[in-house]
C-alpha positions as CSV (number, residue, x, y, z in Angstrom):
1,X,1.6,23.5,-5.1
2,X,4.1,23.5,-8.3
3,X,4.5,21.4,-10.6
4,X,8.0,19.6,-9.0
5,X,5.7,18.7,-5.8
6,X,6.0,14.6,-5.6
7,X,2.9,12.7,-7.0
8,X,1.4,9.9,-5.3
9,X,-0.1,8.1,-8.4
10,X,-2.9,5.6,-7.4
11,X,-3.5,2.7,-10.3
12,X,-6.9,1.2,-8.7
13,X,-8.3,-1.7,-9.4
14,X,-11.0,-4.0,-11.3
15,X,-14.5,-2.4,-11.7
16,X,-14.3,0.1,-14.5
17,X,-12.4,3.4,-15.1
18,X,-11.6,5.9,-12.5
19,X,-10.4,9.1,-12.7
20,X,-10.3,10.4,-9.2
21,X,-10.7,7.5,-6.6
22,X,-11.5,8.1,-2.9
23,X,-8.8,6.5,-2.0
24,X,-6.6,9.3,-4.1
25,X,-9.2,11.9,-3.2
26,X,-8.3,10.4,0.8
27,X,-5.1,10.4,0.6
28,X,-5.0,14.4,-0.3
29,X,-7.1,15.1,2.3
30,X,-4.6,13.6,5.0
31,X,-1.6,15.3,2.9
32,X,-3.5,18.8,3.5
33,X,-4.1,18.5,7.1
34,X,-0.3,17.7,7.5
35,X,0.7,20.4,5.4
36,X,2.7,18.3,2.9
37,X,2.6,19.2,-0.5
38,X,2.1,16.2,-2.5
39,X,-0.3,16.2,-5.2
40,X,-2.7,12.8,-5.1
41,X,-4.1,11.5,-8.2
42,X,-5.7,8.3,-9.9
43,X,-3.9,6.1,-13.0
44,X,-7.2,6.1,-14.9
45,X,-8.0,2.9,-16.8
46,X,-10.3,0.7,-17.9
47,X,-10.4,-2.2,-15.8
48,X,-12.8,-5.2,-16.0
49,X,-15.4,-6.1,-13.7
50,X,-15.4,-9.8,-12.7
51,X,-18.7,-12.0,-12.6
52,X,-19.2,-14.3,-9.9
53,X,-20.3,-17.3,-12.2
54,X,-17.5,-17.4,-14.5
55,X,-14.5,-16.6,-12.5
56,X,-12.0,-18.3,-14.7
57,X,-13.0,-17.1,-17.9
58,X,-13.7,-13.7,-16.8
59,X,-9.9,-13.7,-14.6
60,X,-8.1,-15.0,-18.2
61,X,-9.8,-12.0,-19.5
62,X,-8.7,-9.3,-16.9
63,X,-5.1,-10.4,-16.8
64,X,-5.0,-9.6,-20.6
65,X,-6.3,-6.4,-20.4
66,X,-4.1,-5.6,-17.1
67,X,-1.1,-6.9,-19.5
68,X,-2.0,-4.2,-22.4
69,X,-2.7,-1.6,-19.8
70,X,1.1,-2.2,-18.0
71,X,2.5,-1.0,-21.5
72,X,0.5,2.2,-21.0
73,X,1.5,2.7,-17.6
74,X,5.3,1.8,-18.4
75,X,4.9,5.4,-21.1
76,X,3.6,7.2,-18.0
77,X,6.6,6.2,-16.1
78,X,8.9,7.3,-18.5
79,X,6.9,10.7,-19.1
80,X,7.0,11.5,-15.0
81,X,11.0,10.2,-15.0
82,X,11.5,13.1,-18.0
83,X,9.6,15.8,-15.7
84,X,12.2,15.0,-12.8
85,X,9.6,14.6,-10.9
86,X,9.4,12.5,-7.6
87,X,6.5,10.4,-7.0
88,X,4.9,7.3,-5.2
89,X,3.2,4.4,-7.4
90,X,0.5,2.7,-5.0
91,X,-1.5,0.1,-6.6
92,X,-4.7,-2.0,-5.6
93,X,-5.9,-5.5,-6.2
94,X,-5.3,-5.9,-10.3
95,X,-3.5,-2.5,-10.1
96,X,-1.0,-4.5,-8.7
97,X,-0.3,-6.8,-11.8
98,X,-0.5,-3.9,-14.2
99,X,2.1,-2.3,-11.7
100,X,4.2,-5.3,-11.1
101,X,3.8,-6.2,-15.2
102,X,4.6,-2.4,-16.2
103,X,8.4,-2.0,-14.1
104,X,9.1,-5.2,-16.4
105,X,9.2,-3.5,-19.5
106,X,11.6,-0.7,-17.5
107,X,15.4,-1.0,-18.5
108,X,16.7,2.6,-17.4
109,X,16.9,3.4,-13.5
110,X,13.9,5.4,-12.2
111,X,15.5,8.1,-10.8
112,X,12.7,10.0,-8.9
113,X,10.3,6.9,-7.8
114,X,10.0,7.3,-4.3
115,X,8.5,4.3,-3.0
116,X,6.3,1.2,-4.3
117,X,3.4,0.2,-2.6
118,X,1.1,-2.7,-2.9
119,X,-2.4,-3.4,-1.4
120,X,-3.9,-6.6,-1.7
121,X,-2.1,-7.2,-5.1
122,X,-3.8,-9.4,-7.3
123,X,-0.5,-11.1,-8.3
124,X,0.8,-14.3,-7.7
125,X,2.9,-15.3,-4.1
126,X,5.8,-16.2,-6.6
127,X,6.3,-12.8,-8.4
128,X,9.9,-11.7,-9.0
129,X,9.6,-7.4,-9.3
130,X,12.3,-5.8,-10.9
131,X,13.6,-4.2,-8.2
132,X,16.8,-3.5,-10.1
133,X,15.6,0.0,-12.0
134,X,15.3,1.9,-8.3
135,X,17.4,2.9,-5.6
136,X,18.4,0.9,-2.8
137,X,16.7,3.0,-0.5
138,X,13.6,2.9,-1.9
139,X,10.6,1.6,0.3
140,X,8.9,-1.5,-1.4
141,X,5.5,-2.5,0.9
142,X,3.3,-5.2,0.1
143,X,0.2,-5.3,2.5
144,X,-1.6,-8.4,2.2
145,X,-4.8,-9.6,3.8
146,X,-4.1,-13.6,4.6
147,X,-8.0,-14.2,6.5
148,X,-10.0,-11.3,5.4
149,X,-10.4,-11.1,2.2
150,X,-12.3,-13.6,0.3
151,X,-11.9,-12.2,-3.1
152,X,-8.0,-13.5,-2.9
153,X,-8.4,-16.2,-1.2
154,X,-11.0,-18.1,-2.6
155,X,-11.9,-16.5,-6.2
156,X,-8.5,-15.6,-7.3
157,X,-6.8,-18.4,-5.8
158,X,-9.3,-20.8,-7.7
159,X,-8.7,-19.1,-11.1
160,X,-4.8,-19.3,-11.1
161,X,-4.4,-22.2,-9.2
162,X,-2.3,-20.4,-6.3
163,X,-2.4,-18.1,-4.0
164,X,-1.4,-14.4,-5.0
165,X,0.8,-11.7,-2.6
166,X,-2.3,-10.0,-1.7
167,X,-3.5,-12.7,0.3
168,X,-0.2,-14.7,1.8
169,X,2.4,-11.9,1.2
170,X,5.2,-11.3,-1.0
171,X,8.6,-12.9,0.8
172,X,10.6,-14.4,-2.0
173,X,12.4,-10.6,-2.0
174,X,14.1,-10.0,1.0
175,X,13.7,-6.0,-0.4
176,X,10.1,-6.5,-0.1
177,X,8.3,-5.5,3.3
178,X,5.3,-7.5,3.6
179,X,2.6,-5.9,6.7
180,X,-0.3,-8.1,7.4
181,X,-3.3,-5.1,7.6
182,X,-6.4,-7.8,7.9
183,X,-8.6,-5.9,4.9
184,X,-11.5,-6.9,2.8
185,X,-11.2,-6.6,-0.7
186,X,-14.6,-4.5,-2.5
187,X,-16.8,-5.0,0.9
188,X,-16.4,-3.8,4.5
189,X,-13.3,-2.9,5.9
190,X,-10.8,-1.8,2.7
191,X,-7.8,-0.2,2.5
192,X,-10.2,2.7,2.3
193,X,-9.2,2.8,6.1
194,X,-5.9,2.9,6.4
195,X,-5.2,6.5,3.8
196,X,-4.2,8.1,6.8
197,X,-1.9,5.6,8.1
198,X,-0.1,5.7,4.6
199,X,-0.2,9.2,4.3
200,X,1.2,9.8,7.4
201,X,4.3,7.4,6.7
202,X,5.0,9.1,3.3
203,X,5.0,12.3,4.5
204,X,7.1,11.1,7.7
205,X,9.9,9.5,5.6
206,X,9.8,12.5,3.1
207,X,11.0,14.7,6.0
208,X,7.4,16.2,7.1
209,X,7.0,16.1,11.1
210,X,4.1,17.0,13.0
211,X,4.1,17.5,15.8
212,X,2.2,15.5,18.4
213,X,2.3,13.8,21.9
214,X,1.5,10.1,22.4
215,X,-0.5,9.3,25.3
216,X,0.6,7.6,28.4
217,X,1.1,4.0,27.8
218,X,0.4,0.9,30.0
219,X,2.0,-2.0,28.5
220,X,-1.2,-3.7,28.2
221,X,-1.1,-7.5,26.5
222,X,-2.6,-7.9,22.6
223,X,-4.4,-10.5,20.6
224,X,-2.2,-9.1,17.3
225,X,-4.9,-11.3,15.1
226,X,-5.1,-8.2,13.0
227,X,-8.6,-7.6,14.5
228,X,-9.5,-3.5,14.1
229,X,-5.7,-2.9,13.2
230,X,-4.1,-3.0,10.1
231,X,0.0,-2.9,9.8
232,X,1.2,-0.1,8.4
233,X,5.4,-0.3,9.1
234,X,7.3,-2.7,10.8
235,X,11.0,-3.0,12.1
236,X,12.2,-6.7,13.4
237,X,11.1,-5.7,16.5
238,X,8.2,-3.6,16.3
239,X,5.0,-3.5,14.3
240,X,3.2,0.2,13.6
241,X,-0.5,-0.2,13.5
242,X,-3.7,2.3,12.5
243,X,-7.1,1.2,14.7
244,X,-9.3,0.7,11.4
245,X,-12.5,2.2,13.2
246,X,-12.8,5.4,12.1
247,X,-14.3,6.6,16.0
248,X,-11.1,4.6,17.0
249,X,-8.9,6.0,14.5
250,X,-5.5,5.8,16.4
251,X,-2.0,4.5,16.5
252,X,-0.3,2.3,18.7
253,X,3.3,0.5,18.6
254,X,3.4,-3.2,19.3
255,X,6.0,-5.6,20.9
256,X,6.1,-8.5,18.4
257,X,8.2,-10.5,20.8
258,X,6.5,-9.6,24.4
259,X,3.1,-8.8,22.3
260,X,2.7,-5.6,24.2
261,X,1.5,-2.5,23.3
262,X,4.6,-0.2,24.1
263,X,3.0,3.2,22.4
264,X,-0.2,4.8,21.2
265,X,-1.2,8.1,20.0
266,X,-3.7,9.9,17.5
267,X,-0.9,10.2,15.0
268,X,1.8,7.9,13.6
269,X,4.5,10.8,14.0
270,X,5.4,10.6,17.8
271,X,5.7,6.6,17.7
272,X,8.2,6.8,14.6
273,X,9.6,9.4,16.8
274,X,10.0,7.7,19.8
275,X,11.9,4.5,18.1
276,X,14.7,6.6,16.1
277,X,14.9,8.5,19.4
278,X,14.8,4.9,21.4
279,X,12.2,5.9,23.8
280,X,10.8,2.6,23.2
């Protein structure tokens, strides 16, 4: 790699400093088996940890500190807009407000962000993202979690007195794709899982194809409850989902008006083919 590969930059969330999450570390992983050369690396900073008996208090706090750290962050964008760089900014949980708080502060277009991607963003339903310093064709995906995870929808929601766009979704944007990927937050099933899925997409859309078969498909009926899938692209008309098990770990296209599975494969790549070549 050189130094003018794109950089997926990962800001993670509460629970102290990280300087290489396995989310970032998964994410390069995928990226090598596809052969895409995109380097993967953590936003390091010192998040808070949040105790269970003083939720308010201790939320007050970490919004503060998320605040100071978005100035920090808004430096780093600059910095990686001067290398003419182009890279991904994918943010968790309270990564999300020092994201969201961070393009604020931006008055210049960002030339060379490629995408902007939120997971379970501890932010609230209402947020307005300036959406005015990138491109128009610049993917902005919100994946939110309305029955899984409990973190969102009971602690946050009962420190800031609504619900945030990790839990119900982000839709006062029209910009803003929201996918519904039925995660937990710290515990179980994260969006630990769904790395592949992600990196798979990125690399897609940045022009990397591998190539793959999908399997023969019955169109076979689905409970889409979120249950073992998580969302990882969506059109009107169809939704892309990764199995979150990882003996399971496949693809399959769903029908969200016949809720049919019309595709399923291994790998993402054929069933992105297969719509933009409308085999589907």
């Amino acid at each position: 790699m050189n130094d003018l590969n794109p950089v997926c930059m990962y800001i993670h969330g509460f629970g102290g400093i990280s300087y290489q999450h396995k989310f970032s570390q998964k994410l390069a992983k995928e990226f090598r088996e596809l052969n895409f050369e995109c380097v993967s690396e953590t936003y390091p900073w010192r998040s808070p940890n949040i105790l269970i008996g003083n939720v308010v208090k201790e939320w007050n706090e970490a919004k503060r500190i998320a605040d100071e750290e978005a100035q920090r962050l808004h430096k780093k964008l600059l910095l990686l807009e001067e290398s003419k760089r182009s890279y991904y900014l994918i943010s968790f949980s309270l990564g999300g407000r020092v994201l969201s708080r961070a393009l604020s502060y931006v008055d210049t277009q960002l030339k060379y962000c490629n995408g902007l991607y939120f997971f379970q963003a501890a932010i609230p339903k209402s947020t307005l993202l300036n959406l005015n310093v990138i491109s128009d064709n610049v993917p902005v995906r919100n994946y939110y979690s309305p029955n899984w995870d409990q973190a969102l929808s009971k602690m946050y929601k009962n420190a800031e007195g609504e619900p945030s766009a990790g839990e119900v979704g982000l839709f006062n944007q029209k910009r803003v794709e929201n996918m519904n990927v039925g995660l937990g937050h710290k515990l179980g099933i994260t969006h630990m899982r769904i790395a592949k899925g992600i990196a798979q997409l990125i690399a897609y859309e940045k022009g990397t194809h591998k190539l793959n078969k999908s399997f023969p498909n019955i169109k076979l009926s689905v409970v889409d409850r979120k249950i073992w899938w998580a969302e990882i692209i969506k059109s009107e008309k169809y939704s892309w989902q990764q199995n979150v098990f990882p003996s399971l770990c496949h693809f399959r296209v769903v029908d969200l008006d016949s809720k049919t599975r019309v595709g399923w494969s291994l790998h993402l790549h054929p069933l992105l083919d297969a719509f933009y070549e409308r085999k589907i």
